[in-house]
C-alpha angles and dihedrals in degrees: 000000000000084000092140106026092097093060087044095054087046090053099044107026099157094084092042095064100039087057092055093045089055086052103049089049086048105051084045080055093050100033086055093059106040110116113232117222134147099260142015124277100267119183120206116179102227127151121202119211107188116175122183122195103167128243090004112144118240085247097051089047098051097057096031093040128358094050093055094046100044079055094053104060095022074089099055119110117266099013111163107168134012112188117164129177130203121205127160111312091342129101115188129177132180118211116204124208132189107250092248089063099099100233101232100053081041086060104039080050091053092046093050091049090051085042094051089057098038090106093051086055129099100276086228106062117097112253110287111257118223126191136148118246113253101208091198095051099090123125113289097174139020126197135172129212135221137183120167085200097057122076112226102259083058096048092052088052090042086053095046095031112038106015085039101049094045096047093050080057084060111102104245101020114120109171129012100181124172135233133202121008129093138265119242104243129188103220131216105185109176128212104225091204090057089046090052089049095052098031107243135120134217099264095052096048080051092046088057101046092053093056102036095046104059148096108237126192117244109191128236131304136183113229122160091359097308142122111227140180116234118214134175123232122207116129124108118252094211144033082240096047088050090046089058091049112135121235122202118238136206113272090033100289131134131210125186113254091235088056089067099054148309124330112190126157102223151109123330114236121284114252091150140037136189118204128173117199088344106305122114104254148161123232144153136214128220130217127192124235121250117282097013130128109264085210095056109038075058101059095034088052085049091056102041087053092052095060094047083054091054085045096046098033088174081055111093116182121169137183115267103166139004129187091184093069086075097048089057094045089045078049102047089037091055094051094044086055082046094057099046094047086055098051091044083050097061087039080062106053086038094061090055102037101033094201130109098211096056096047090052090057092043086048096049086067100066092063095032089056090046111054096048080061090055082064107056092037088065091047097052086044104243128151137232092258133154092261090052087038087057093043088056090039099054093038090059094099099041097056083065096047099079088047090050093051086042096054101036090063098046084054093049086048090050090051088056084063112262132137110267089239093055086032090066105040083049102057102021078070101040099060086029089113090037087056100033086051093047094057095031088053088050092050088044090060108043095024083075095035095058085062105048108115130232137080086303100051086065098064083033085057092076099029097054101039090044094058104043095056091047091055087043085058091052098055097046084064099044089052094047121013111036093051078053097047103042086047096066103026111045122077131222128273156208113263124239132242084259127081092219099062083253117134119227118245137174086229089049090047094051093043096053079045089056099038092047082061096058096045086062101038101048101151087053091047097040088048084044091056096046097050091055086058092044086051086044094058088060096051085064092062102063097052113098116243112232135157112233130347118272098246124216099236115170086235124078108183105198111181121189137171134215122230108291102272086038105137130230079254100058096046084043091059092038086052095048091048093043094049093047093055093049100049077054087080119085096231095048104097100176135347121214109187117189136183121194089164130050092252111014126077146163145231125209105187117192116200130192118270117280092263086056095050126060088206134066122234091261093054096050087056109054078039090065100038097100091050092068091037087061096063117079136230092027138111114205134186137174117228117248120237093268091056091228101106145301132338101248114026119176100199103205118188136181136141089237112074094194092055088042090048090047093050087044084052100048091042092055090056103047083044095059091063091055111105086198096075133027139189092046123185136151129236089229110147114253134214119278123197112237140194102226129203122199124196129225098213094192099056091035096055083039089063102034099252113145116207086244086063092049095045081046101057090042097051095048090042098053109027105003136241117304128266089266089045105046127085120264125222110207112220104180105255095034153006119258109189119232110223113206116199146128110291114262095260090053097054093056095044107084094201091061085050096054096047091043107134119243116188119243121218085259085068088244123119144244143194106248101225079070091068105019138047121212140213157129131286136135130248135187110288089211136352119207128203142189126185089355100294121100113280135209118175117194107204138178144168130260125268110212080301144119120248082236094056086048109051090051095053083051094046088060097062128112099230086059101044087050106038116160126277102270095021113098136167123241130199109247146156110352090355088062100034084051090049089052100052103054079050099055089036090066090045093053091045094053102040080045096054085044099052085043101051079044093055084053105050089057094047104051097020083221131119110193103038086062083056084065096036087060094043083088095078103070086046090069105048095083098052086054098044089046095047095044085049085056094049097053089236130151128233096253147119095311094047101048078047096062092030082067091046093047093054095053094055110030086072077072090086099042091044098055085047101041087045094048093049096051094047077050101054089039089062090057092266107141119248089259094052101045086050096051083042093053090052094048103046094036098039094086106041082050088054086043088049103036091047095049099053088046090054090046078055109044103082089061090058095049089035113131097176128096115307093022086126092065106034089045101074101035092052082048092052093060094030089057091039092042084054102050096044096050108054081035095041089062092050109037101030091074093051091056091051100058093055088042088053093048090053091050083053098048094044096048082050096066092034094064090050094049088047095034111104115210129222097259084050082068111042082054092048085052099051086041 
């Protein structure tokens, strides 16, 4: 296999180099156009369901709504996962898919099942809205907005109507959505006391406003010969036509719209707010489409802002936040890591070969294997992130690997005299299978493990492929271009004391020493070996189990939420006390709070750049931990890495909410004694105060009022119609709603309530405190629920601690070992991804031990020498588990990452000695010699190679930029396993070998007796 590829590639070099030309073109081509973003492009098939019936209480929702959607689609194919959550007026469910569950038909299934129960709905509720969850469409940018020329009504519009619109016209851009502001509103405020006087209620006043203002299509008519369209026009020109509108009253009589109560164009009322740093602002954030470049989405939005600002010079927008700012610097900081393992690389190589000539050639092969990644990258449509960017970062110094060992052996074979032409084709051929297994060995272990499903194949996808076709490429030059090159580049030398090209040195001469000791002495070195694995297993032991690497971003999003009835006002004073204590810090470079609900807000805290701080984000945080304690009445929480919650959740669930409230209770508790979290809260609903009606029925059904008239007049009176209910006023180039309610005095004042009007069946109308009692009562602010049963999640933070670390100590308490009968706990969110991945992570392990032992097998058709090649792998545990132990790092997504990559490339060293003794013995050499020569001729291409892939690696350990947390430990994990097999590898895989070879021995012994034919088997086959 390749065997003679290399002499073919010295003979006829002009294809070769062509090729290579095409392909460096090419990967500039491709390099040029991949689009740079955080993380990979990662697809989840989940489907939204939100459903708004305004003013409906989360009680109300759960039994009229939640409970029949979430039983709609609890029956579609490849549900994992239903979680819905009921706040005031708002339904919203998540449907979660398996991965394999394409997302579209996942979505359109979802929306037929919610189409197929829309009859059995409420009538009143706006139509559901159904969407899938794009999981990369989160923010990327946010900007305010100032002009001092604009009041702020028009700002708000400037911000939704021109920047939005331009911005969606931006390749790349999804979703430019505003914050802060205000809508412009035409209000209707009635006066009750004027209603009561001409005998008409709010609804009504709504009904006929709806009728009477609007534009209605006519049809087509054929007048002169023409075809012409036919409209109806019926909607006011003007705020003081509408106002004089006339409304029909009972008994035939019409009273003017403006006589009922106040008309004013103006501002809606204020349900969110945006500050930064404290002043009132607008603003808008901007999200990338799928599959776009973060960076350049970046740039093009930039651009596209600077000539509206041209365009607009009283318009002043400037950047608040940008996401992308870390990418870039993940991205700079990755090639910078790049760059340094390549030239530490070459050092390297320089150090061993001393030769200029060689190391350029050895060096040749790190961009000539790259770029043709770059080009499959782009056709499998990846992306430069910071998973692909590691996987370049941390094979750096294995593209250079099969050059090394090529080259190292054509210059041995120069120092044994030989020209450097012959020299090449020579040993080019000779360590052709040694070179072809280690890379094959490499592609065997990450080419299945790109393709395990789960949560954690998604973020292997990238990595493994990434790597394998690097490697490939590598290959590809080591086969073909470094023996051409060396042919016709290197120059002849003068041969060494020793006969096999090899050099004498006081460090060669202690190791064959070493290694002839352990050849006599097998049962002390095997025990030896297997004492350091056993060693090895307990390491593992003592590293903390975690998920993904808390990352030092330069944004910290804390959200919290004020006590249900709390007002705007009082989340908009919380906020502003809250954002000028933190700018008090010296890290905290702007604040930006904003509140898209009445009580809940959040807080999107930028810090300097990390050579400006002396403290990392996490640090801040827990830093500023006791400052929000401090306030009262609210609940807080930081946003994990993955923006999706908090750190720790405990995800509780049970059908009986007295027995799920109790076991919250008692977890909290238990939870508050860890030192492992802090901050900890549960998501228990918690008592709203309510305004309650209660219907007479007698009297009611005595006058003809239906409780739906009576939740109708309420509903309009107090709040207004919905958006799909109200009235619309055209202004040309837009609808503003008209929103048609009591004045504001009214709705505080009880007694207004009470005599508020509802319509009988007779079309006449009532007080309602002559149907109806009221009173006050509380309800639940919010229900959550997950796979249809009632759920309460306790969550915390985490306290200078691992998620791993935490959950076990959670795990150990006695409110979780003794939950109530019907409350059970569910992995879900960071426990079951976690879960997943040490799952998959066996599963790759395993698939991977057995491709490689496969690839073996072929290559050397043998079945036992395999067994010592792999025996490398145990070997190297311990080098992984005690470096990451140094480093402080967890055992988490980077470190299993760099556990698989570890396995694929410590065989290196087994596979140059096993293939050098059997060419050996195969020559006559005894068992002992071919071994000691092994050692003597490959220990210094292992060292070379070792060494090299350790110094590619070593800037991503000793990395400080963006993304250094994840790229650290994983780059730990093969330095310290590199380490260990090596110096362990020389000494242990020779003793393997020999017993391997014994049993082959053995076994081919009492084969040949089962297959020989004796002398009397002949003569009966002859007569036969």
């Amino acid at each position: 296999m390749m065997s003679n590829i290399s002499a073919w590639a010295i003979r006829r070099p002009i294809p070769t180099i062509l090729l290579f030309i095409v392909l460096t073109l090419m990967g500039w081509a491709s390099f040029a156009k991949l689009p740079i973003n955080a993380d990979p492009n990662v697809s989840f098939p989940i489907v939204n369901v939100t459903v708004t019936r305004s003013g409906a209480a989360p009680a109300e929702l759960e039994t009229q709504v939640t409970r029949k959607i979430e039983g709609a689609v609890a029956g579609l194919a490849g549900v994992r996962h239903i979680t819905s959550t009921i706040e005031d007026g708002v339904s919203t469910t998540t449907v979660e898919f398996r991965l394999e569950v394409d997302t579209n038909r996942a979505t359109n299934d979802v929306r037929n099942a919610v189409a197929n129960i829309r009859g059995d709905l409420p009538g009143d509720i706006d139509e559901p809205t159904v969407a899938r969850l794009d999981i990369e469409g989160s923010a990327i940018l946010y900007y305010v907005v100032q002009s001092p020329s604009m009041a702020l009504r028009d700002l708000s519009w400037f911000v939704e109507d021109t920047i939005g619109r331009e911005l969606l016209a931006v390749p790349g851009v999804q979703k430019a959505q505003r914050f802060g502001g205000i809508e412009r509103e035409i209000k209707v405020e009635l006066d009750p006391a004027r209603l009561t006087a001409f005998g008409i209620t709010a609804d009504q006043v709504n009904s006929e406003i709806r009728s009477l203002n609007a534009n209605m299509p006519g049809g087509r008519a054929e007048l002169s010969g023409r075809e012409q369209s036919v409209r109806t026009l019926g909607s006011a020109l003007t705020v003081e036509a509408f106002a004089d509108t006339q409304i029909p009253l009972p008994g035939g009589r019409w009273v003017k719209l403006a006589t009922l109560g106040t008309v004013t164009d103006g501002a809606a009322e204020e349900r969110s707010f945006a500050r930064y740093d404290g002043q009132n602002v607008v603003g808008f954030s901007v999200s990338r489409a799928k599959g776009s470049s973060d960076t350049t989405v970046a740039d093009a939005v930039a651009k596209k802002l600077e000539e509206i600002g041209q365009r607009y010079p009283s318009v002043k927008i400037s950047e608040l936040v940008s996401t992308v700012e870390y990418t870039r610097e993940s991205y700079d900081a990755a090639m910078e890591a790049l760059v340094e393992g390549a030239f530490l690389t070459v050092l390297v190589v320089f150090l061993f070969l001393r030769d200029w000539r060689a190391t350029l050639i050895a060096a040749l092969a790190m961009p000539l294997s790259m770029l043709p990644t770059f080009v499959a990258m782009d056709m499998l449509g990846f992306t430069l992130n910071s998973i692909s960017l590691l996987a370049l970062t941390l094979v750096i110094g294995i593209l250079v690997d099969d050059a090394i060992v090529e080259i190292e052996n054509i210059d041995r074979h120069i120092h044994m005299g030989k020209r450097p032409y012959l020299a090449s084709i020579e040993a080019a051929d000779a360590i052709g299978l040694a070179v072809v297994a280690t890379t094959f060995t490499i592609v065997a272990v990450f080419t299945p493990v790109s393709f395990i499903g789960g949560i954690i194949g998604q973020y292997f996808k990238q990595f493994g492929i990434t790597v394998a076709v690097a490697v490939l490429a590598s290959l590809l030059v080591a086969r073909l271009l470094t023996p051409l090159m060396a042919a016709y580049l290197l120059k002849p030398k003068a041969s060494p004391t020793h006969q096999d090209g090899t050099k004498p040195s006081r460090l060669k001469s202690g190791y064959l020493r070493l290694l002839g000791w352990t050849l006599d002495h097998k049962l002390t070195s095997i025990a030896t070996a297997i004492a350091i694995f056993i060693g090895s297993m307990f390491l593992t032991q003592l590293l903390p189990s975690g998920f993904l690497p808390v990352s030092d971003s330069n944004l910290s999003t804390i959200k919290f939420e004020l006590a249900p009835g709390a007002r705007l006002a009082d989340t908009d004073r919380v906020a502003l006390d809250l954002v000028a204590k933190l700018r008090e810090r010296p890290e905290v470079a702007h604040v930006l709070a904003t509140s898209s609900e009445v009580r809940k807000a959040e807080l999107l805290v930028v810090l300097k750049p990390r050579a400006e701080r002396d403290i990392t984000r996490q640090q801040f945080e827990v830093a500023v931990r006791p400052l929000l304690q401090a306030v009262p009445d609210i609940r807080f929480t930081f946003q994990s890495d993955g923006g999706g919650g908090r750190n720790v959740s405990v995800v509780l669930a049970g059908d009986d909410p007295a027995k799920l409230t109790q076991a919250a209770h008692d977890l909290v508790a238990g939870m508050k004694g860890l030192p492992q979290v802090a901050n900890v809260a549960s998501t228990l609903p918690l008592p709203q105060p309510e305004l309650l009606i209660r219907p007479r029925f007698d009297e009611a059904a005595q006058l003809g009022v239906s409780i739906e008239a009576i939740g109708t007049a309420l509903r309009i009176a107090t709040i207004g119609a919905t958006d799909t209910g109200s009235a619309k006023f055209n202004l040309g180039d837009r609808q503003v709603p008209i929103r048609v309610a009591l004045a504001r005095e009214a709705r505080a004042d009880l007694d207004a309530i009470r005599s508020l009007r509802v319509t009988t069946a007779a079309g006449d109308a009532v007080p309602l405190s002559s149907v109806a009692d009221i009173g006050f009562g509380t309800g639940e602010a919010a229900i959550e629920r997950f796979d249809r049963k009632r759920r309460v999640n306790v969550e915390a933070d985490l306290n200078n601690a691992t998620i791993g670390e935490a959950l076990a100590a959670i795990a150990e308490l006695p409110a979780m070992k003794k939950l109530p009968q019907g409350v059970e706990e569910v992995k879900y969110g960071e426990a079951e991804f976690m879960q997943e991945m040490f799952m998959s992570f066996a599963l790759a392990m395993a698939t991977g031990i057995m491709m490689v032992f496969v690839v073996l097998i072929l290559l050397f058709k043998d079945f036992l020498q395999p067994i010592t090649i792999l025996m490398a792998l145990p070997l190297a545990i311990g080098g992984a588990m005690v470096g990451l132990l140094l480093y402080g790092a967890a055992f988490d997504l980077s470190a299993i990452i760099g556990l698989l990559m570890l396995m694929g490339i410590v065989t290196k060293n087994s596979i140059l000695l096993v293939d050098f003794a059997i060419d050996g013995m195969e020559r006559g050499m005894s068992r002992r010699d071919a071994l000691l020569a092994a050692g003597a001729t490959r220990a210094r291409p292992i060292i070379m190679t070792t060494l090299a892939m350790i110094a590619g690696m070593l800037p991503a350990v000793l990395g400080l930029g963006a993304g250094a947390s994840f790229r650290g430990p994983m780059a730990v994990a093969v330095i310290g396993g590199l380490v260990t097999s090596t110096l362990l590898s020389l000494v242990f895989v020779p003793v393997v070998f020999v017993y391997m070879d014994m049993l082959r021995q053995w076994l081919g012994r009492k084969l040949s007796r089962l297959t020989s034919v004796t002398e009397e088997d002949r003569k009966a086959g002859a007569v036969g």
